[in-house]
Steps between C-alpha positions, in 0.01 A plus 500: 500500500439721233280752711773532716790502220292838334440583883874510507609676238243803505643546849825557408410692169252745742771530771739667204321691323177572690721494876185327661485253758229151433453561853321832432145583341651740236715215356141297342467804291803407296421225420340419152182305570456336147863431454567379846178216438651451138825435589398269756287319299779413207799458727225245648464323173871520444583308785237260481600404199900500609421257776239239306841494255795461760252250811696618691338640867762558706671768232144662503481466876832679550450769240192528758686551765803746359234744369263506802836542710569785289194666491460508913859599497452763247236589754632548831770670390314758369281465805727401795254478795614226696060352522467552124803289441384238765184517278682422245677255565192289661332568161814302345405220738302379250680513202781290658235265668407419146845503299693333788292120472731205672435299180614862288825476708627205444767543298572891471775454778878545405588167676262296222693625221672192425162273569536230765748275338308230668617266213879263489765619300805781499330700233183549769724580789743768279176646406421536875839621617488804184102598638630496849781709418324717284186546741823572773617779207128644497453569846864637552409759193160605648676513830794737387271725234215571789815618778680699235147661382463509868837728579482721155129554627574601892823567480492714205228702610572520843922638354252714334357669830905561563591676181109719498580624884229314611629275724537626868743550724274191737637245351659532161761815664605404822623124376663665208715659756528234703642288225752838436606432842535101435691542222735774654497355881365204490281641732090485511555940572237747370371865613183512327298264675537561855617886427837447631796230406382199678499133322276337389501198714376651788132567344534169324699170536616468131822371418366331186505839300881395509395226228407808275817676534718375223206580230503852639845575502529375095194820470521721772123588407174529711365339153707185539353429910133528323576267217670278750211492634311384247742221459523361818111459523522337142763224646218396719398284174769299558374342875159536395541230182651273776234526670223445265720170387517412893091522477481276165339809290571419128713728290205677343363538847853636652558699195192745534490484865869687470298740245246516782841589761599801267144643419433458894438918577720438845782417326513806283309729634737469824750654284378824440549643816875468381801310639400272878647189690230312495572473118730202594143345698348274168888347387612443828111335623417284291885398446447403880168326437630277189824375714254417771275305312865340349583423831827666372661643867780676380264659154291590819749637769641739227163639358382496911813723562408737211157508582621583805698771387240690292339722812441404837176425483553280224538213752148548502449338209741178555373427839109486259717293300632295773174432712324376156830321471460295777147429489557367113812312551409367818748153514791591267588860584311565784938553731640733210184722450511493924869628463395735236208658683685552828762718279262711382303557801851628611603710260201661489504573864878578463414737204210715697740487824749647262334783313348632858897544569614653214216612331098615563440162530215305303258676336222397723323813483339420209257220645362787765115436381584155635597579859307634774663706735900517645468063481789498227503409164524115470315398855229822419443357104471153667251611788271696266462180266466277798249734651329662180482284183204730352805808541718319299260435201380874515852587473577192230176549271506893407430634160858566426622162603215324338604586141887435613336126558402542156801588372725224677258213575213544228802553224572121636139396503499449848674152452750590829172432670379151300638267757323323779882428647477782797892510540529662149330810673813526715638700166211707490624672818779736371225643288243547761789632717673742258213616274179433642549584887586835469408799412809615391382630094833370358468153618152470298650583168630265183701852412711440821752236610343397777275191319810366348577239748157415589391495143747192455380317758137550362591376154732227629141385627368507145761285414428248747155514506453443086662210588252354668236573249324251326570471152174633354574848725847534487540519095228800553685645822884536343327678197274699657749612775762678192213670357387595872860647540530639171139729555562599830835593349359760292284652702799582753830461428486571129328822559850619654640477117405835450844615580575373249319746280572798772870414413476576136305790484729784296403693810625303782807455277605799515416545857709233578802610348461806672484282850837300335636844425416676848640188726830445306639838630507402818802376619543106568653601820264756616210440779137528373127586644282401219119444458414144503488407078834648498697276759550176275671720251691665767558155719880397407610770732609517869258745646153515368131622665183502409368895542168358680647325759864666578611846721834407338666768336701417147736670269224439243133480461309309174137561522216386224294717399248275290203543747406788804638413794421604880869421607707767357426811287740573242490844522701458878765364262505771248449831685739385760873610492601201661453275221691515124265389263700224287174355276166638473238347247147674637248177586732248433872537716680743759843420641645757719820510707547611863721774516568496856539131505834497553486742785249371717655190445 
């Protein structure tokens, strides 16, 4: 413990003042030799002596484990290669094997507070009733800190991304419009994303953006859809402690598996991509999955429906649900999950009929590698499994989707996978399906929505699966599985923090007021072609395009001028007598207006 206390601190003294990594060569030259050994050696003695006084092992055992934990965290994150943090956390392996004993455990749970009152009498039962109630008060306040440290983290720096132009016009600009449009029309409307006014509902089923609406229209802000964000991802606590009660996990146990949900790098790291549906995936899943387990039909035929109404293929995920459903509830629920199942095999073939009408269709494009020739999408992906297993694993096991395994199954320890109960794999299929299967790079990635549904099902698993545990490995597991979380945490999602310090440069200060500047003298009412870290600033408007994609002409044009681009020179803009120059900041902003706008149009 000492050795890695001193460890500790020297690494965070070198990183200040020295700026070197532990991971690198250099950084063993800072350190002292003779005062690294010395210090070791009396904080040794110091210790020793602190714990023959106090007998108490399981305060030394956790100080063990708290400075260990920070020391690999401390490391990653200065280091945040997804291997060396799987290193790292198998290294912690056996610190927890050795501070987590059964016998150690016994009473460190918030439901022992009050003893076992095993004895007659009022006094022993009050006593009982005031732990219970204050164990109840414990969880509750871990529960509520970790989902509010949860949304300031995201949500704050993901607002961030907003107010630093850093935040595309893919996602974070076109749903800022699209909310304009809800709030002024009640319609799902926007320009930007299909380059002309089209809504939104024919590339996506979505209705439940509606439930968003009310928060927007109090902040008519692309900032307030990314915190929202945040937020509805945090409510996911809320099914997920039912569930961990459903599955008999003790209050200690529930508590830091809900620190494990919000560390998980899926559920934050999907955020920074900016603003999705599939945000509403984790609430509205494992809402479903605690009803079920309740046997609670109308808790389930409302979360179903909103499921339901996330995307269209989010009836992927509740027919997953639905099978496993039936296979685990085979004599009590076997006619409503029947009913249930049906539904969604309908309005999933209802949705797909639906966008092919009035849209592009599904986006089956995107699973390509999977089919051979002009066989289709579903019946080709199907034939080439059938026909070609090793395919499929050449396509599931590449580099880049080996470390995404890492990042969403090894931050969980693999425990989705600790079951010898083969219907559990049924919820392994959305993950296979949406992230593994294809070769499609944004499917692969923590940094994109795409994992957020499948994610849930994989750590719903967890919870089951700890369940089942025997003692002596599941008071090592629940642990372990946090500190997992919290490492893998740092080496990914945390790294995205720097905005943070981008934000509060003097520099990009100023630069920004020159963007806030440059866009406010544009009229509210005025059409815009803008490059794409403009449009969320520019989204509460009618007519907006993104310069890469559009042939539209507009009475204005915003373009950033923070990094060379091949799309436009801004010289064409300049020299040209077409356009009046209304703000010009060299490298940073350009906004120009169309002189002949007005007459071509």
């Amino acid at each position: 413990m000492a050795w890695c206390f001193v460890c500790l601190i020297e690494a965070v003294w070198i990183a200040v003042t020295a700026k070197k990594k532990m991971s690198t060569l250099s950084y063993v030259g800072e350190v002292p030799v003779a005062l690294h050994i010395l210090t070791i050696a009396v904080l040794f003695a110091v210790l020793y002596i602190l714990f023959e006084k106090i007998k108490n092992i399981r305060t030394e055992k956790m100080l063990l484990v708290l400075v260990t934990v920070l020391y690999a965290f401390t490391a990653v994150i200065q280091t945040p290669d997804v291997w060396f943090c799987t290193g790292m956390v198998l290294l912690l392996t056996f610190t927890f094997s050795y501070a987590f004993e059964p016998e150690a455990c016994t009473d460190i749970d918030m439901d022992n507070t009050a003893g076992t009152a095993t004895q007659a009498g009022t006094s022993q039962v009050n006593t009982q009733k005031k732990g219970e109630l204050s164990g109840r008060r414990g969880l509750h306040i871990i529960c509520i800190v970790s989902g509010v440290l949860f949304v300031l983290f995201t949500g704050g720096c993901t607002a961030l991304r907003v107010l630093a132009y850093e935040a595309p016009n893919f996602d974070c600009g076109l749903f800022s419009q699209m909310f304009h449009y809800m709030k002024t029309t009640f319609t799902m409307n926007t320009t930007s994303e299909r380059d002309h006014l089209l809504s939104h509902l024919c590339v996506h089923i979505s209705p439940d953006f509606y439930l968003l609406l009310p928060f927007y229209a109090l902040y008519s802000k692309a900032v307030t859809l990314q915190v929202m964000q945040a937020v509805v991802i945090a409510l996911g606590i809320v099914p997920l402690l039912g569930i961990c009660k459903n599955h008999g996990l003790t209050r200690m146990e529930s508590a830091l598996t809900v620190i494990a949900y919000c560390l998980y790098p899926v559920m934050s790291g999907g955020c920074f991509y900016d603003i999705h549906e599939n945000l509403f995936l984790p609430l509205f899943i494992l809402s479903f999955l605690y009803f079920l387990e309740k046997e609670n039909l109308k808790g389930s035929i409302i979360s179903l429906i909103l499921l339901l109404g996330v995307k269209e293929d989010a009836a992927v995920y509740a027919v997953c649900i639905l099978v496993y459903m039936l296979f685990v509830k085979k004599k009590t629920g076997w006619k409503r999950h029947s009913i249930m199942l049906a539904a969604s095999l309908l309005y999933f073939i209802f949705t797909t009929v639906l966008l092919s009408v009035i849209g592009d269709g599904v986006m089956t494009y995107r699973f390509d590698n999977m089919v051979y020739g002009d066989s289709g999408s579903m019946s080709g992906m199907i034939r080439t499994v059938l026909a070609d297993p090793a395919y499929l694993v050449t396509q599931v096991l590449t580099q880049e989707k080996l470390e995404f395994i890492m990042q969403t199954m090894g931050a969980l320890l693999f425990l989705p996978l600790v079951s010898k109960k083969w219907s559990r794999y049924i919820l392994t299929v959305p993950y296979i399906l949406f992230n593994l299967m294809s070769d499609y790079t944004y499917f692969h990635s923590i940094y994109f929505q795409y994992a957020f549904g499948s994610g849930t099902l994989l750590f719903y698993l967890v919870v089951v699966n700890l369940s089942e545990l025997r003692r002596e490995l599941r008071v090592r597991a629940v642990p372990m599985l946090a500190a997992a979380c919290l490492l893998f945490f740092g080496a990914t999602v945390y790294q995205r923090s720097s905005v943070i310090e981008r934000y509060n440069s003097a520099y990009n200060q100023e630069v920004y007021a020159n963007f806030n500047e440059a866009l406010s003298l544009i009229p509210k009412d005025a059409g815009v072609t803008a490059t794409t870290f403009l449009c969320p600033a520019l989204s509460d408007r009618d007519i907006l395009y993104e310069l890469y994609y559009t042939d539209k002409t507009t009475e204005y044009i915003a373009l950033d001028l923070r990094t060379g681009s091949t799309d436009f020179n801004v010289d064409d803009y300049l020299n040209n007598d077409r356009y009046e120059t209304i703000y010009y900041k060299a490298f940073q902003i350009a906004v120009f207006r169309d002189l002949q706008y007005n007459d071509e149009k």
